[in-house]
C-alpha positions as CSV (number, residue, x, y, z in Angstrom):
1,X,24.0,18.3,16.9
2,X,20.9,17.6,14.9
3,X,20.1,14.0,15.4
4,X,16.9,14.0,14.7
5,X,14.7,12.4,11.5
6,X,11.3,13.8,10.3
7,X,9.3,11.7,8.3
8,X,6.4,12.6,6.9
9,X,3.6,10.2,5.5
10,X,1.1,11.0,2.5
11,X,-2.0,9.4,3.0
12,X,-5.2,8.9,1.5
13,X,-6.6,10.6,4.7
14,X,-3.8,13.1,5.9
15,X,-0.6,13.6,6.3
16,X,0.9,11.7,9.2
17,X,4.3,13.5,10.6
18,X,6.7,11.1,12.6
19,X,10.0,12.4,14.7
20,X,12.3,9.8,14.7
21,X,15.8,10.0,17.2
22,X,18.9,8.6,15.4
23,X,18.6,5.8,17.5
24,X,14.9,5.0,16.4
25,X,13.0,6.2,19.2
26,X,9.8,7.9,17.9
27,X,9.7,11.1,19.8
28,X,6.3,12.4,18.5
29,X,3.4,12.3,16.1
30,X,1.1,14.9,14.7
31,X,-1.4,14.3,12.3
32,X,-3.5,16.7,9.5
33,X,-6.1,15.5,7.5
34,X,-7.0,16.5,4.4
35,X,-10.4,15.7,2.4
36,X,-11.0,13.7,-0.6
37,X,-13.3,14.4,-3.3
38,X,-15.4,12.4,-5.6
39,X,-17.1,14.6,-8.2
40,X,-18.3,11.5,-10.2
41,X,-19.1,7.8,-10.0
42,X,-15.0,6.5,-9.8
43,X,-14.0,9.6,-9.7
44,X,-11.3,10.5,-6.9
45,X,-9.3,13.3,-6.6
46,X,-7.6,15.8,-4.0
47,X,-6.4,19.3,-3.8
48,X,-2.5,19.2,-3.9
49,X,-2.8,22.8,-1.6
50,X,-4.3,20.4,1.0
51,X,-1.0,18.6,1.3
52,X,1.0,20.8,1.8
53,X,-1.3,22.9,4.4
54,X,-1.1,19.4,6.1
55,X,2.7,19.2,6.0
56,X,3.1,23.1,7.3
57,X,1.0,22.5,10.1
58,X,1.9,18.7,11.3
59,X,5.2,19.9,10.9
60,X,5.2,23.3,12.9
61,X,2.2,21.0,15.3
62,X,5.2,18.4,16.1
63,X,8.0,20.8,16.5
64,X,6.1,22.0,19.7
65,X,5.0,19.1,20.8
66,X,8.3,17.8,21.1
67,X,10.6,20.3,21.4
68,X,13.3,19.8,19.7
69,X,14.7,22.7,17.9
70,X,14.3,22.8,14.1
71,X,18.6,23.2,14.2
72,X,18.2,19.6,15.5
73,X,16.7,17.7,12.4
74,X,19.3,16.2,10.6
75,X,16.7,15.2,7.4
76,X,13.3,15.1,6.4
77,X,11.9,12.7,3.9
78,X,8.7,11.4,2.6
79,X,6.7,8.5,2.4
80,X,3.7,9.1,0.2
81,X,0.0,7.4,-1.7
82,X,1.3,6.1,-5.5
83,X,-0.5,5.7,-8.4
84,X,-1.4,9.5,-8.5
85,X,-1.9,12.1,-11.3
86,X,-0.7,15.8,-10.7
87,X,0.1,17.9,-13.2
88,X,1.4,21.0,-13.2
89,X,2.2,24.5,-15.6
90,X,5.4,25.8,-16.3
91,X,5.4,27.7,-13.3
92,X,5.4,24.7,-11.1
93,X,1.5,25.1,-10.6
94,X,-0.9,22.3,-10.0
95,X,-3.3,22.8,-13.2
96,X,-6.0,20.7,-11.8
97,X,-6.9,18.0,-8.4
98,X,-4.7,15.4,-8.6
99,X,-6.4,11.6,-9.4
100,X,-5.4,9.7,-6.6
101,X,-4.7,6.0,-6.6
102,X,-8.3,4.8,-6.6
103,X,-9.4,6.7,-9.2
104,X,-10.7,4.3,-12.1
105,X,-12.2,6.8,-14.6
106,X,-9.6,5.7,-17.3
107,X,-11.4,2.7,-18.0
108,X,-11.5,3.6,-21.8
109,X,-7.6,4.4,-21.7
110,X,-6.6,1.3,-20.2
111,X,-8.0,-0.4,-23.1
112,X,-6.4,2.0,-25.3
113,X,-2.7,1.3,-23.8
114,X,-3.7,-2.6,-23.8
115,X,-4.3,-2.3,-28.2
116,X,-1.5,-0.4,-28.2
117,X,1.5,-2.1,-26.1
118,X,-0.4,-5.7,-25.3
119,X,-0.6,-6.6,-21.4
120,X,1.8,-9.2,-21.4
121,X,4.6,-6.4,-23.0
122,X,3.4,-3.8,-20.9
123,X,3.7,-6.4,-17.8
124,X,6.9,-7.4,-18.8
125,X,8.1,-4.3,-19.6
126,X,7.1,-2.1,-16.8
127,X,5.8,-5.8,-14.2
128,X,2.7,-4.4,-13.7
129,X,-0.2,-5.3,-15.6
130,X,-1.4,-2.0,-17.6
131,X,-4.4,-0.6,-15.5
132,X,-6.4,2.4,-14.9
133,X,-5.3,2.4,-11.6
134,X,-2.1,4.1,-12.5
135,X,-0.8,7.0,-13.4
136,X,-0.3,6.7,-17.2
137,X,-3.8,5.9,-17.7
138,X,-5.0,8.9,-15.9
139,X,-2.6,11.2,-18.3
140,X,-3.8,9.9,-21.4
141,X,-7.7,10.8,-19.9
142,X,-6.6,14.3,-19.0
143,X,-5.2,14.1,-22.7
144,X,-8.7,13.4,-24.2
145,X,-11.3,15.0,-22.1
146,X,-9.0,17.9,-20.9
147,X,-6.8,18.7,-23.5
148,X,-6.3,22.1,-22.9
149,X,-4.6,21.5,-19.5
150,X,-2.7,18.7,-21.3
151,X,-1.3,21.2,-23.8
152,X,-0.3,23.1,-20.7
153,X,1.4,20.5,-18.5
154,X,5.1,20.4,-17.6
155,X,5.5,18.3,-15.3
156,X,3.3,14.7,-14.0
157,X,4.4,14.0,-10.4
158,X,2.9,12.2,-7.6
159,X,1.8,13.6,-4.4
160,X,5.4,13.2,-2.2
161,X,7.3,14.8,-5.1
162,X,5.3,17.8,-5.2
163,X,5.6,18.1,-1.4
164,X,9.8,17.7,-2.1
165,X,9.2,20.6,-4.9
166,X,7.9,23.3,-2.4
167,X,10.4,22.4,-0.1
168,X,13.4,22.5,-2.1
169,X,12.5,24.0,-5.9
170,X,13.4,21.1,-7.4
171,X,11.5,18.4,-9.2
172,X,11.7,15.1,-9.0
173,X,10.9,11.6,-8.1
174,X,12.2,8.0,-6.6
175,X,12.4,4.4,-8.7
176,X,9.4,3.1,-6.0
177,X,7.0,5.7,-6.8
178,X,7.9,5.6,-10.9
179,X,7.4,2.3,-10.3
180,X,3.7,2.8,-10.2
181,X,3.1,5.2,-13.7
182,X,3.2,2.3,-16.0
183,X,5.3,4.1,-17.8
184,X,9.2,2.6,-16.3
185,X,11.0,-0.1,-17.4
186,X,11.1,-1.9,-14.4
187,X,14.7,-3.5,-14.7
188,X,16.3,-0.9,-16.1
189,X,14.9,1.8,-13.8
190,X,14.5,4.5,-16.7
191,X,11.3,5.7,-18.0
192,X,10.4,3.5,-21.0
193,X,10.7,4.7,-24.7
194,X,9.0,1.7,-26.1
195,X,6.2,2.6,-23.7
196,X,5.9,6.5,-24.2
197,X,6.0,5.7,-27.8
198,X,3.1,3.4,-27.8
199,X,1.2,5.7,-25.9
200,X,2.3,9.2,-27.6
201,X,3.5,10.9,-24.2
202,X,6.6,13.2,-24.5
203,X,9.3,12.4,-21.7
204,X,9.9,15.9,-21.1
205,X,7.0,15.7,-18.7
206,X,7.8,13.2,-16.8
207,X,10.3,14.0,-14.3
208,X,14.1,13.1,-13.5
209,X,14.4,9.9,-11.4
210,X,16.8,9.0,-8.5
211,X,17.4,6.7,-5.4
212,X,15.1,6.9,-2.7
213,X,18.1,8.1,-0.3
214,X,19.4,10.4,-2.7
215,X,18.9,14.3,-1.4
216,X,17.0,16.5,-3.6
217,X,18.0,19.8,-2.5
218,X,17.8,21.9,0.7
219,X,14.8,23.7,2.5
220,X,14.6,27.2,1.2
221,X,14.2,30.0,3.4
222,X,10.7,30.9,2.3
223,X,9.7,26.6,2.5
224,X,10.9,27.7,6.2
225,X,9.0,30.4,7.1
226,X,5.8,28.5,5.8
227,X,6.9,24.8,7.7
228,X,9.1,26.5,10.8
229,X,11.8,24.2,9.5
230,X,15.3,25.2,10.0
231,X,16.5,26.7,6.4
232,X,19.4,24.4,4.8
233,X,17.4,21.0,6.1
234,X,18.2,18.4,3.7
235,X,15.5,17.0,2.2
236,X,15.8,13.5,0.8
237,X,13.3,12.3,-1.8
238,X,11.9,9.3,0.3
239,X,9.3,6.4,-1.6
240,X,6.5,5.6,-2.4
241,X,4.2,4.5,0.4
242,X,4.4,0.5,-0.3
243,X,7.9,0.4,-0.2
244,X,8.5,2.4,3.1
245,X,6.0,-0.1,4.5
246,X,8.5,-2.9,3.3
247,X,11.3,-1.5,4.6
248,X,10.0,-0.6,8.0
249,X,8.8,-3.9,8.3
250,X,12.4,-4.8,8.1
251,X,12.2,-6.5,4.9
252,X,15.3,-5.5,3.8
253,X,17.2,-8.7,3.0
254,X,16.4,-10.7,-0.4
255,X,13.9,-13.4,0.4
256,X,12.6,-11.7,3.4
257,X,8.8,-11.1,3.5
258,X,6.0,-9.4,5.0
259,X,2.1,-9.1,5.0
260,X,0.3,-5.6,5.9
261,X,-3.4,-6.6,7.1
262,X,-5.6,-3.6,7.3
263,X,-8.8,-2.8,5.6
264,X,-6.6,-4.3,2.6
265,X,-3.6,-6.0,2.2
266,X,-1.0,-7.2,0.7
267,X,1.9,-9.6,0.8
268,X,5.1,-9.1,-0.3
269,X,8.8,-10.1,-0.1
270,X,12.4,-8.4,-1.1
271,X,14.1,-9.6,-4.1
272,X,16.9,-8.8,-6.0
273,X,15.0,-9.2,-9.4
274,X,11.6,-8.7,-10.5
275,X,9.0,-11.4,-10.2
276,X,7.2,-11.7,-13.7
277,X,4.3,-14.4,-13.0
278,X,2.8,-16.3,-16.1
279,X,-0.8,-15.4,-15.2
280,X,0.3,-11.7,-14.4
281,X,-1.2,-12.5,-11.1
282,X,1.1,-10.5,-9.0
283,X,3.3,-7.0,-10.0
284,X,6.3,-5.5,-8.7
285,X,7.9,-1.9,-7.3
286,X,11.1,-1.0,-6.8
287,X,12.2,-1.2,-3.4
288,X,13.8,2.2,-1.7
289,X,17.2,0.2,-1.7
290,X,17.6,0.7,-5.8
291,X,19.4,-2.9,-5.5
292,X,16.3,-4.8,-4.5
293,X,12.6,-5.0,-5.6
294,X,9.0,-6.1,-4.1
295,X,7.3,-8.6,-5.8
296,X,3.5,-7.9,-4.4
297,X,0.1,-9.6,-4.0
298,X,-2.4,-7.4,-3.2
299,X,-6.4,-8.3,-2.4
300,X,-9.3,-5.7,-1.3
301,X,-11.0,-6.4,1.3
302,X,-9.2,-8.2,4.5
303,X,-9.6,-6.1,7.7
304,X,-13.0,-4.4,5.8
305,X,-14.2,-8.1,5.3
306,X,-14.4,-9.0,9.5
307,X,-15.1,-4.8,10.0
308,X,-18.5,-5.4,7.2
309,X,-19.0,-8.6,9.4
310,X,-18.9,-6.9,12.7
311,X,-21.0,-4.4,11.6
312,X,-23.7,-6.6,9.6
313,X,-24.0,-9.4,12.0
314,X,-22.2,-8.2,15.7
315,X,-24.7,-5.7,16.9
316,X,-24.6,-8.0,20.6
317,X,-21.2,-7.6,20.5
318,X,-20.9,-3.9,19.6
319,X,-23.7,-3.2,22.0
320,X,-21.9,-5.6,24.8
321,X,-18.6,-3.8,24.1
322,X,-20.4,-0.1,24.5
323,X,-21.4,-1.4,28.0
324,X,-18.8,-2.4,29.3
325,X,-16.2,-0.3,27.6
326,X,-14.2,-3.9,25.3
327,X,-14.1,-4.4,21.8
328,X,-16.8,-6.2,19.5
329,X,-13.9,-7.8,17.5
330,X,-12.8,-9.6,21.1
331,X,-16.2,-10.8,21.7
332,X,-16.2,-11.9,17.8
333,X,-12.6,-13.7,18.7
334,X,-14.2,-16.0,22.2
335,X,-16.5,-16.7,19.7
336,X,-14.0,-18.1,16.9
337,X,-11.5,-19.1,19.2
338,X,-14.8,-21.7,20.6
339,X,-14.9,-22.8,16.8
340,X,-12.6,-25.2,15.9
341,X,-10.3,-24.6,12.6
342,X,-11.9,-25.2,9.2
343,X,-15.0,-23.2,10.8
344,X,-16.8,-26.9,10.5
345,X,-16.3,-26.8,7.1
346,X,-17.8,-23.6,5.6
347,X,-16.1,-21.5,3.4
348,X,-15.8,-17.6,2.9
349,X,-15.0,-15.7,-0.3
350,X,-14.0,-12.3,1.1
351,X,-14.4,-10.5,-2.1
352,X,-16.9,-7.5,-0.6
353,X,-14.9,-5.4,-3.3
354,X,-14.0,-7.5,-6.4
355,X,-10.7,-8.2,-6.7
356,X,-7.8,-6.9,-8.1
357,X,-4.5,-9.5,-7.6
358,X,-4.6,-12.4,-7.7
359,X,-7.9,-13.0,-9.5
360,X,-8.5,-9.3,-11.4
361,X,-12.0,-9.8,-11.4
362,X,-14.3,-6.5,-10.5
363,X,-17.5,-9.0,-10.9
364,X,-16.2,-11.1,-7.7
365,X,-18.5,-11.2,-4.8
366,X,-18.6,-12.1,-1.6
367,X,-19.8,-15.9,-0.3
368,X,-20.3,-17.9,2.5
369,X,-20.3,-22.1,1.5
370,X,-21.1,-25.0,3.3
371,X,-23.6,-23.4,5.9
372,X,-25.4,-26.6,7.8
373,X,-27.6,-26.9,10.3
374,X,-25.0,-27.0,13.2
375,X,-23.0,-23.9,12.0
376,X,-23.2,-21.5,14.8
377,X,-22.2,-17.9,14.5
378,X,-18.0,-18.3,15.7
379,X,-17.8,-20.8,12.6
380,X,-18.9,-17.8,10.6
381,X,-16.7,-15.2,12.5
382,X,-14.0,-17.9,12.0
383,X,-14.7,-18.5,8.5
384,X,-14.8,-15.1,7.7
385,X,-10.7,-14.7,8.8
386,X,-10.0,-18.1,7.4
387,X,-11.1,-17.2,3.8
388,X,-9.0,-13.8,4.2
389,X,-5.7,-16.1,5.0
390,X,-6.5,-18.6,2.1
391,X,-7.0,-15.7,-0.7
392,X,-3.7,-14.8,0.6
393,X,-1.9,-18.2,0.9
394,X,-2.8,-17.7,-3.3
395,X,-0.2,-14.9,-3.7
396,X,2.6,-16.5,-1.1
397,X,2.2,-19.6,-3.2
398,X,3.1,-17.1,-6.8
399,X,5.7,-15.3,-4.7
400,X,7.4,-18.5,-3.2
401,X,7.7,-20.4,-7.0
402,X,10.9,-18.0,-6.8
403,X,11.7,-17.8,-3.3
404,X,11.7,-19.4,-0.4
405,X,9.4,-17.9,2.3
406,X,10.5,-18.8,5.8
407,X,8.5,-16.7,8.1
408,X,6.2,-13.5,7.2
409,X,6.7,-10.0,9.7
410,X,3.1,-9.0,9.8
411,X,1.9,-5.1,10.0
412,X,-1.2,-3.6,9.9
413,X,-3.9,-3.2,12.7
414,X,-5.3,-6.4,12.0
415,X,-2.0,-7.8,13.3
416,X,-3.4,-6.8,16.8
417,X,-5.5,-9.6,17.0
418,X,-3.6,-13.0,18.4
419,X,-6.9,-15.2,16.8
420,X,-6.2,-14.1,13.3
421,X,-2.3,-14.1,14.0
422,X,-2.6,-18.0,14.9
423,X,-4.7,-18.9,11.9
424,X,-2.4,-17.0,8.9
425,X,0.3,-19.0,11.4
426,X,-1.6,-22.5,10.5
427,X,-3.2,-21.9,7.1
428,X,0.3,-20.3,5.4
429,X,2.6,-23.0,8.1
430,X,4.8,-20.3,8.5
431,X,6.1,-18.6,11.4
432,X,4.2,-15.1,11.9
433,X,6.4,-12.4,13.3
434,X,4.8,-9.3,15.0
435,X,7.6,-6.5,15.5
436,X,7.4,-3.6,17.6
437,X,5.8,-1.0,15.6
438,X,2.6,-2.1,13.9
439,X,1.2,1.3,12.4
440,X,4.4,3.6,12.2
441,X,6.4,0.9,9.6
442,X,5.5,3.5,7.1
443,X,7.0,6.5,8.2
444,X,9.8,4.4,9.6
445,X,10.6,3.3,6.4
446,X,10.7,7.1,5.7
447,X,12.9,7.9,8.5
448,X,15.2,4.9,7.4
449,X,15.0,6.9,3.9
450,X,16.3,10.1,5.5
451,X,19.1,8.4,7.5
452,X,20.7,6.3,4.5
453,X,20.2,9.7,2.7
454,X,22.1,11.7,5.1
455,X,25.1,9.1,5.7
456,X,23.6,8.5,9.7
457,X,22.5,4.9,9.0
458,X,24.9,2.7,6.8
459,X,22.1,1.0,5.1
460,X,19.0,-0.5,4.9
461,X,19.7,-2.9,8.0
462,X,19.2,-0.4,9.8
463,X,15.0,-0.7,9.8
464,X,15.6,-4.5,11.7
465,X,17.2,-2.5,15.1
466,X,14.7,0.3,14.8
467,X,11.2,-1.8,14.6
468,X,12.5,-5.2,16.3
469,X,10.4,-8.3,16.7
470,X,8.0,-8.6,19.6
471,X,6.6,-12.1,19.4
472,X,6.6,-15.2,16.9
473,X,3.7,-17.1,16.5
474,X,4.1,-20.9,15.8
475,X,2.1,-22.6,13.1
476,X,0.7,-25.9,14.7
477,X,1.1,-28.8,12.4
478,X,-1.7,-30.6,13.6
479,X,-4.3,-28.5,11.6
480,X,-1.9,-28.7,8.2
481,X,-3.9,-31.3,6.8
482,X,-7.4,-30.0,7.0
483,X,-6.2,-26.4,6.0
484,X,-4.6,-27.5,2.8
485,X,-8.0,-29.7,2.0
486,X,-9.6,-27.0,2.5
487,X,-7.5,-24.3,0.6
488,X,-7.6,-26.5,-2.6
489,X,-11.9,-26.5,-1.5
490,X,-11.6,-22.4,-1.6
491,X,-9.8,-22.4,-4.9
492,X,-12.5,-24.7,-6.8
493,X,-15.2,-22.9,-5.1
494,X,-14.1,-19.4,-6.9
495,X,-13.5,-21.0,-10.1
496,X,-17.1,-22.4,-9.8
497,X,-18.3,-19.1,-8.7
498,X,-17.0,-17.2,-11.5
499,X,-20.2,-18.0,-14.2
500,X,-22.7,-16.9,-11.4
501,X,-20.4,-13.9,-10.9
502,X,-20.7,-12.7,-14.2
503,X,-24.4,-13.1,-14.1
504,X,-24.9,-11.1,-10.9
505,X,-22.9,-8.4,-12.8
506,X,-25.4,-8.5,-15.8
507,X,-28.4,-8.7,-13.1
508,X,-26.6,-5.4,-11.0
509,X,-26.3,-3.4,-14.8
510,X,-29.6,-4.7,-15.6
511,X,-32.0,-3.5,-12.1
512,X,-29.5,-2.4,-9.3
């Protein structure tokens, strides 16, 4: 009886292969990576023949690991990186490396689309802001430095849907991962005339959309010589990686809400309508259940502001932990845990990266405030994770105007450490809910995918029995008062900051 779910997970690094039981046991994990390539300042692209070398041989590296027999596999769906742009010929062939997600070349585009539509219709229309970061922007620059590969392309896809292609011979995508082109009208869930209009792109190249559950076709005997799946597997078209995260998290039900802290992160919550915010601080996908959406807030650098801080300022630590075979970041955490909370009153600024939501300012920078004479190195490490959970208490603050947040279901590997659990638990006065699985809720939320697909799950729900909660923090009420003095503190100190920001940015053009 095949009972088993194969999920597969399209990274930025590799391809992460997950076999899942019916019951939500993970059986085994293989994964391949794959290289990224960055032929220019902001340029970032990989080879689409990489993927799919990574998904033959995770696949074919898992089925022997585990055993089961390829007869067994009930499904196989895909969670993959968004805000891509592959394009391929007639003959279903990549005509270039696709621009992944961090790609930013299309500054010039971006402007473009903003004369053309406006930002606040484009928001509105599609509840992202219009960026370079996605996918239509990245078109419209293959349009006007590469225009004879333009003329050529057929089809735009992302990295998942070309993955579902080889397997099946049939194209197309999911509402999560069109969610991310800039180019669908987000309430609707169709690709948006008004949009491909403003911005001159045919639909015809853009491909047929469908429910993340819904099955695009069938492994074809020669996609199962190459992956040493059974021939006949249904494939179901999965989601973009986000919203797999969301829905392995178990954020499932409208209103509930979760936080993935890893070198970035990002809060976010399931509602049954998009979030539009006045200041177009915050966006929105389509969840893989097509009746619900995710409102997001996203910021740059969390987990790489305390890894630059371990690595600028912990050399005891790191050399302590070589010794005796710990961790730096638990020697970091005595020292914070010694600190009490507010860090003595010093202030971080974690922006390391600029910022995208919720200020969407590249010209941010990092800052330390209120250094005094006593401040000893824990009220830095301290301050350091503080100023991470107050640049996130901004977007749970947008997100809650429409919903009520009750508790948050953290993810990520930062959600490892009980220190920074306990103070996102008393800066945000929520409840902080660490479930089973901390780094497999994407390809869970894949498998989840595969299961509604193939009529073994019921629904959604499902996600809550397969990745259950392991602990609760408490928030203590004691330190409410002094966090919120000192989150209304943080917010004045980045408005303040953001003069001197723009002239660092002139001094960086001008001599760095």
């Amino acid at each position: 009886m095949a009972n088993y779910l194969l999920a597969h997970d399209l990274g930025t690094s590799g391809n992460k292969a997950v076999l899942y039981n019916e019951d939500g046991t993970l059986e085994a994990s293989a994964l391949y990576e794959y290289a990224t390539f960055y032929p220019h300042p902001g340029w970032v692209e990989q080879n689409p023949e990489d993927w799919w070398t990574a998904v033959c041989q995770s696949t074919k590296l898992l089925l022997e690991k585990s055993g089961v027999s390829p007869a067994d596999i009930a499904a196989v769906s895909f969670s993959g990186q968004m805000m891509g742009c592959l394009m391929l010929d007639a003959e279903g062939r990549p005509l270039r490396n696709m621009m992944i997600w961090a790609d930013t070349r299309s500054v010039r585009q971006e402007k473009w689309m903003q004369q053309q539509a406006g930002m606040e219709e484009g928001y509105h229309i599609t509840g992202h802001r219009l960026s370079a970061s996605y996918s239509a922007a990245k078109l419209l620059w293959v349009r006007d430095n590469e225009p004879e590969l333009y003329q050529k392309c057929w089809k735009m896809i992302h990295a998942k849907d070309y993955i579902v292609y080889l397997l099946t011979g049939n194209l197309v995508s999911d509402y999560s991962d069109a969610s991310g082109t800039n180019l669908l009208d987000i309430t609707k869930k169709e690709w948006s005339d008004e949009l491909l209009d403003a911005f001159d792109i045919p639909k015809s190249i853009l491909p047929e959309i469908h429910a993340s559950a819904d099955i695009a076709g069938r492994v074809t005997p020669e996609a199962a010589r190459a992956t040493g799946l059974a021939a006949g597997t249904p494939v179901v078209i999965g989601g973009g990686d986000g919203s797999c995260a969301c829905t392995g998290a178990g954020v499932v039900s409208e209103g509930s809400a979760y936080n993935v802290l890893g070198s970035s992160s990002w809060i976010s919550l399931a509602s049954k309508a998009p979030i539009f915010d006045e200041t177009m601080r915050t966006f929105n996908w389509v969840h893989l259940d097509p009746q619900l959406y995710t409102p997001c807030g996203t910021m740059q650098a969390a987990g790489y502001s305390y890894n630059w801080y371990r690595n600028t300022f912990g050399d005891l630590e790191k050399e302590t932990a070589q010794k005796t075979g710990g961790s730096a970041y638990d020697l970091l955490n005595h020292g914070i845990e010694a600190s009490k909370p507010g860090a003595g009153g010093m202030l971080y600024l974690p922006y390391l990266l600029g910022e995208r939501s919720p200020r969407w300012n590249p010209d941010a920078r990092g800052v330390f405030a209120g250094i005094n004479i006593t401040s000893e190195k824990g009220d830095f490490s301290r301050a350091v994770l503080e100023g991470v959970g107050f640049n996130l208490k901004v977007i749970l603050d947008i997100l809650q105007r429409k919903h009520q947040i009750d508790e948050l279901t953290v993810i990520g590997g930062g959600a490892k450490g009980d220190v920074w659990m306990q103070i996102l638990a008393d800066i945000w006065q929520k409840p902080v809910v660490i479930p089973r699985f901390l780094g497999e809720a994407t390809s869970m939320g894949a498998a989840v995918c595969a299961g509604v697909g193939v009529g073994i799950y019921p629904d959604y729900q499902t996600a809550l029995k397969m990745n259950p909660r392991e602990k609760v923090i408490l928030p203590r009420a004691e330190y409410k008062e002094r966090y919120d003095m000192l989150y209304d503190i943080f917010n004045h100190a980045y408005q303040a900051m953001v003069p001197i920001y723009e002239e660092l940015a002139e001094y960086r053009n001008k001599f760095a």
